[in-house]
C-alpha positions in Angstrom: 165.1 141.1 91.0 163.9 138.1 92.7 162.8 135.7 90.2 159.1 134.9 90.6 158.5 131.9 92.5 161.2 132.3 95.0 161.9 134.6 97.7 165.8 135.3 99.0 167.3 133.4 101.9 167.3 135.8 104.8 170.3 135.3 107.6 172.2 132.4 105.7 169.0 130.3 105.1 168.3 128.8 102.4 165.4 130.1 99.7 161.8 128.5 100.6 159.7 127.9 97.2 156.4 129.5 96.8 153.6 129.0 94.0 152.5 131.8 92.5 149.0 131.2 92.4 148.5 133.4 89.6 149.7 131.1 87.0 150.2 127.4 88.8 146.8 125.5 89.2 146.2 124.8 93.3 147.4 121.1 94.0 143.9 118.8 93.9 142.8 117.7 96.7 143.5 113.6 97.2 140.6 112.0 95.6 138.3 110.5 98.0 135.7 107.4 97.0 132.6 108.2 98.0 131.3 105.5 101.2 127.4 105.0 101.6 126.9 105.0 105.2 125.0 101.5 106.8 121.5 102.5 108.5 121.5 101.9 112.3 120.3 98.7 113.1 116.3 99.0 113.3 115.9 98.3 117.1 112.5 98.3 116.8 112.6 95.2 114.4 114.7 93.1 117.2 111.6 93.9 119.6 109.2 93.1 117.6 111.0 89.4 117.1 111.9 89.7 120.7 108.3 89.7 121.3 107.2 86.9 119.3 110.0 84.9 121.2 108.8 85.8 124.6 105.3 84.7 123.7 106.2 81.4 122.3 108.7 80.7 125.3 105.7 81.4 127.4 103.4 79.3 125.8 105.7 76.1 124.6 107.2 76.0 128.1 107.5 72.7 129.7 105.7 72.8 132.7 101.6 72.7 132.8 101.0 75.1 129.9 97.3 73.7 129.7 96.7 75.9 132.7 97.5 79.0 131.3 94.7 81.4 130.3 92.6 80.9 127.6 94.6 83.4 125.4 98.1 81.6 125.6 96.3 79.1 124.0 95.5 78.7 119.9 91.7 78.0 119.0 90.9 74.8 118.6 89.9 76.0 114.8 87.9 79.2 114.1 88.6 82.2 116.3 91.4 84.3 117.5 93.3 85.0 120.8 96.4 87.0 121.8 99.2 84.0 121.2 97.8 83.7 117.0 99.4 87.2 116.4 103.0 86.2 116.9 104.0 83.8 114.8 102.3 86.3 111.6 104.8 88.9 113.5 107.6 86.3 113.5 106.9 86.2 109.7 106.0 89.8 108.9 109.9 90.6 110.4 111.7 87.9 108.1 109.9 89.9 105.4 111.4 93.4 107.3 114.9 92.2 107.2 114.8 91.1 103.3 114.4 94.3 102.3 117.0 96.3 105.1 119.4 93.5 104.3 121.4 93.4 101.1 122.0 89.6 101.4 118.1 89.6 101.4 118.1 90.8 97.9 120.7 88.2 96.4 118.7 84.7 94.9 121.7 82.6 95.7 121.8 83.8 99.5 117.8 83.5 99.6 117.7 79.7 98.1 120.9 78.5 100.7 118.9 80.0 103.3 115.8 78.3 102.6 117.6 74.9 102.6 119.2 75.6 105.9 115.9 76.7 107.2 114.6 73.2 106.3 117.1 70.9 107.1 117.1 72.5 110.6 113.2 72.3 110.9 113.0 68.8 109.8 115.6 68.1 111.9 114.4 69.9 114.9 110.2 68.5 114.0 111.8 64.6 113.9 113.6 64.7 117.5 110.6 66.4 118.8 108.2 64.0 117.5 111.0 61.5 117.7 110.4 60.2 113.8 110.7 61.5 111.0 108.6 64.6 110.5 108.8 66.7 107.3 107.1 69.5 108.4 107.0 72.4 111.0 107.5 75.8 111.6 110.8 76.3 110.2 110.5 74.6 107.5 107.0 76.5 106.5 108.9 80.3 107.1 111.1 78.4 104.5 108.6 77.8 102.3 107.5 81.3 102.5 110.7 83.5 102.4 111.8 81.5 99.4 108.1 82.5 97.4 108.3 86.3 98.9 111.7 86.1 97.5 110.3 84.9 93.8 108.0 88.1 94.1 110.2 90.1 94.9 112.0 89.8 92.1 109.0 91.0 89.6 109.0 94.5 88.5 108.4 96.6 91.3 104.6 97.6 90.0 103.4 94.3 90.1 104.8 93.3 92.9 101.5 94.9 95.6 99.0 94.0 93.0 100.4 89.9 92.6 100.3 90.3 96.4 96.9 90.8 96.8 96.0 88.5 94.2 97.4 85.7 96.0 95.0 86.1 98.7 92.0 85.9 96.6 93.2 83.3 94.8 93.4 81.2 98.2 90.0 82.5 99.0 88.8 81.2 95.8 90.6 77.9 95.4 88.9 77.2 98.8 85.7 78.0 98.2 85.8 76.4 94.5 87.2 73.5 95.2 85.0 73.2 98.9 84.2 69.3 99.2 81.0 70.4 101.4 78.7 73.3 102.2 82.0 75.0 104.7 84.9 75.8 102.7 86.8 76.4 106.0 85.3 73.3 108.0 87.2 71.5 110.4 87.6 68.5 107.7 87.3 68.2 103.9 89.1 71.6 103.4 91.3 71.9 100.0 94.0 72.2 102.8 93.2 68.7 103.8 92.9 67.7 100.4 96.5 69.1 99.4 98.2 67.8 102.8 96.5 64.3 102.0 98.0 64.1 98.9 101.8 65.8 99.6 102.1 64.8 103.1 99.9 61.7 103.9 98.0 63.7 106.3 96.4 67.3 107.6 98.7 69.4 109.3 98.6 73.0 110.4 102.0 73.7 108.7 100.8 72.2 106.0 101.4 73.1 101.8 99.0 75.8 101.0 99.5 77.6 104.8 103.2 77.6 103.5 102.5 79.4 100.4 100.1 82.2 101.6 102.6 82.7 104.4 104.3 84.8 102.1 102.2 87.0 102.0 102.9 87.9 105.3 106.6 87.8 104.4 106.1 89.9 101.3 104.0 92.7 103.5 107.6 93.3 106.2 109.3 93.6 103.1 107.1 96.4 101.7 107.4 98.0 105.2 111.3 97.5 104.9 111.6 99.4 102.1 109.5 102.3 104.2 112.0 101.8 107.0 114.7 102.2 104.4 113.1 105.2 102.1 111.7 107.3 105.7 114.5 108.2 107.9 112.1 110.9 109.9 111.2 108.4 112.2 108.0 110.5 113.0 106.3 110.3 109.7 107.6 106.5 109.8 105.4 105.5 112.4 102.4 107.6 111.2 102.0 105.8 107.8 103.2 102.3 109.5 100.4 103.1 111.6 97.4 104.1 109.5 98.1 101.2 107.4 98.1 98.8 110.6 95.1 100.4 111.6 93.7 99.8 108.2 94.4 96.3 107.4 93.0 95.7 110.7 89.7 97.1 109.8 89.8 95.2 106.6 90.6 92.0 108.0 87.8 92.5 110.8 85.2 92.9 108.0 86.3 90.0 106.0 85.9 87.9 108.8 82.5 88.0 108.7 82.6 85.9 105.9 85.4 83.8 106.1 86.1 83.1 109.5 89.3 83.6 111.4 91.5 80.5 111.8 95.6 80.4 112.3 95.6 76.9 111.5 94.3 77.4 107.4 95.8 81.2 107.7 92.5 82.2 106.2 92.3 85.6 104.0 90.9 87.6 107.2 93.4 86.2 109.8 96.3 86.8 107.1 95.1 90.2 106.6 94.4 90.7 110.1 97.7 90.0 111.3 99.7 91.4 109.0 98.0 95.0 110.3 98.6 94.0 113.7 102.1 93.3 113.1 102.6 96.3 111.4 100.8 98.3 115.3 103.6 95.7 116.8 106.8 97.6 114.5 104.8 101.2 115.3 105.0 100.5 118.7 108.4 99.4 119.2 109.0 102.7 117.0 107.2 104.8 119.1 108.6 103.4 122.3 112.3 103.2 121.5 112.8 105.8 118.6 111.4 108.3 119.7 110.6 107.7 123.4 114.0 106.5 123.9 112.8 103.4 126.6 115.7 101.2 125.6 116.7 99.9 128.5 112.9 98.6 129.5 112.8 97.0 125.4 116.3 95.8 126.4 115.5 92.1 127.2 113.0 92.2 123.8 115.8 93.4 121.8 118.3 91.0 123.2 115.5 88.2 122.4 115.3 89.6 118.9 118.9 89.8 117.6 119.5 86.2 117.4 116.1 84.8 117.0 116.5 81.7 114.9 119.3 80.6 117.5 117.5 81.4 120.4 114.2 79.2 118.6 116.4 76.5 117.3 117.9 76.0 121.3 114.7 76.7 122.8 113.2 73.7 120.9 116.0 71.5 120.9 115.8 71.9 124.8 112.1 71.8 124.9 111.7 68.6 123.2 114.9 66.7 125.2 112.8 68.1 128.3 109.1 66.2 126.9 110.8 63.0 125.3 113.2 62.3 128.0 113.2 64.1 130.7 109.4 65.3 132.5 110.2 63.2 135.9 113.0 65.4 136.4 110.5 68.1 136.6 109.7 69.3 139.8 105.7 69.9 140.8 105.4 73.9 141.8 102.1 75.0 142.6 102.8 77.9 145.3 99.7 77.8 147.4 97.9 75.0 145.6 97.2 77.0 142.6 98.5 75.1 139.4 97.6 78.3 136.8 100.5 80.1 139.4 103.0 76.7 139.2 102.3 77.6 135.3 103.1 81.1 135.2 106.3 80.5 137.6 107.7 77.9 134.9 106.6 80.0 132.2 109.1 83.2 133.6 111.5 80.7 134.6 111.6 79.2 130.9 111.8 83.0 129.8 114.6 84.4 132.1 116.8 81.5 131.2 116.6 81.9 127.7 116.9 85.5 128.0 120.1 84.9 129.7 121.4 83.2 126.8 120.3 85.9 124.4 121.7 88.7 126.5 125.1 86.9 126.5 125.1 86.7 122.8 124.4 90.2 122.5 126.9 91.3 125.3 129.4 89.3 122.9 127.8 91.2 120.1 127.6 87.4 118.4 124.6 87.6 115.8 124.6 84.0 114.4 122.8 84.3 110.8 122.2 81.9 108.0 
């Protein structure tokens, strides 16, 4: 008989062995550790950064800025125009990519950033002002991605609630501690107060501005974890949405009674523009998620993956253009008009930066801290 497990060379061949998978267990299959796939990259995020570039490039260029509309412009104090809503969006996407990044969630990553973040500011503020200048805009989203960061590490159900209570405690401290009838005057403020005391002087980047900056920070990190926790990009943009739409409301009402001002970040413009940064993300959703317009977000995304670079070169240029070199720059007012010689520098400013940040991203270089 043939013995089980074997069959009988036919033709001068020899046997072939074969399990009898009756009694022998089937060989396991080779043991595989499980991977956790990476989310895309959030495309949306890079427009809305993009965005907040293109903005300040228009604004910040070189050439005769003053006679851009009323809009490009900050208020001189109280009020609001369309060029106070980036810099909240610049912040608001810091905030975004804490929570979708996982060096975002390490202390040791978030305090070396911080310090890089102010070095380079106070070294970027100083050549523009061409002394010594401690503060500025890089060293303030320092400032507030390190506190965001402190929060962040609370126990998740305090972390909305200690939020919240961080803008009424600035609402408070203001109004307690108001040195005249105003507590949001154009001088006497606790801000000027603070800034007198730590800096020497008033500034609009100034300590407490710092601080309740991260509460914008801390408001893209809540939406990061709904980027992270909602792959149906639908229902993403839906509740993204409504709670834009909602914080807008709510910042409307409170500013009629405390006013609006980017310059003390006041509850209602805080509030404000943290729901209008949230319809910026919804948009760039809408647009390139689900309406699939990449190519016309293209520049804003090329803008937005290497935004610190692109603002750290931008500025570097900007002031070596004021201190040292304005009588290299040419007068262009096509047809006598001076608001169209400011709009010509303005896309000229902007295409040649884009250029650089479409080479990066051609390169795929994406220069982080």
């Amino acid at each position: 008989m043939t013995p089980v497990g074997q069959v009988q060379a036919s033709r001068g061949r020899r046997a072939a062995p074969v399990v009898d998978t009756a009694t022998e267990p089937a060989p396991a299959p080779p043991s595989r550790v499980p991977t956790r796939l990476r989310p895309p990259r959030l495309e949306a995020l890079d427009a809305a950064r993009g965005l907040a570039i293109v903005v300040m490039l228009v604004v910040m260029n070189p050439g005769p800025a003053a006679a851009l509309p009323a809009h490009l412009h900050h208020p001189d104090w109280h009020g609001l125009t369309f060029a106070d809503l980036f810099f909240p969006l610049f912040l608001f996407a810091v905030g975004v990519a804490m929570t979708l990044s996982s060096r975002g969630q390490d202390l040791r990553h978030v305090l070396y950033r911080a310090a890089v973040l102010l070095l380079l500011g106070i070294a970027l503020a100083s050549l523009n002002h061409e002394t010594f200048a401690r503060t500025g805009v890089l060293q303030r989203i320092a400032i507030a991605y390190l506190v965001a960061a402190l929060v962040l590490r609370l126990p998740r159900l305090w972390q909305l609630p200690v939020t919240a209570t961080m803008v009424l405690l600035y609402w408070a401290a203001f109004v307690v501690f108001a040195l005249s009838d105003d507590p949001w005057a154009q001088d006497g403020t606790l801000a000027h107060e603070v800034d007198g005391f730590v800096l020497g002087n008033f500034t609009s980047e100034g300590t407490l501005q710092s601080l309740i900056g991260a509460v914008t920070v801390l408001g893209g990190a809540f939406t990061g974890r709904l980027v992270r926790d909602i792959p149906d990009r639908r229902r993403l943009l839906r509740i993204i949405a409504g709670y834009g739409a909602g914080l807008i409301v709510v910042g409307l009402v409170l500013s009629v009674v405390v006013p609006l001002n980017k310059r003390l970040w006041t509850p209602s413009f805080t509030v404000l523009t943290l729901g209008t940064s949230l319809g910026w993300l919804a948009l760039g959703i809408w647009l390139i998620d689900l309406r699939g317009a990449r190519r016309a977000t293209g520049p804003l995304v090329h803008l937005g993956a290497n935004p610190i670079a692109i603002y750290i070169g931008f500025f570097t240029a900007l002031a070596l253009v004021r201190n040292y070199g304005p009588s290299l720059l040419p007068d262009i007012a096509p047809g006598g008009s001076v608001v169209a010689g400011a709009f010509v520098y303005a896309a000229a400013w902007l295409v040649l930066w884009w250029l650089v940040a479409y080479i990066l991203y051609r390169r795929r270089i994406f220069l982080k801290l």
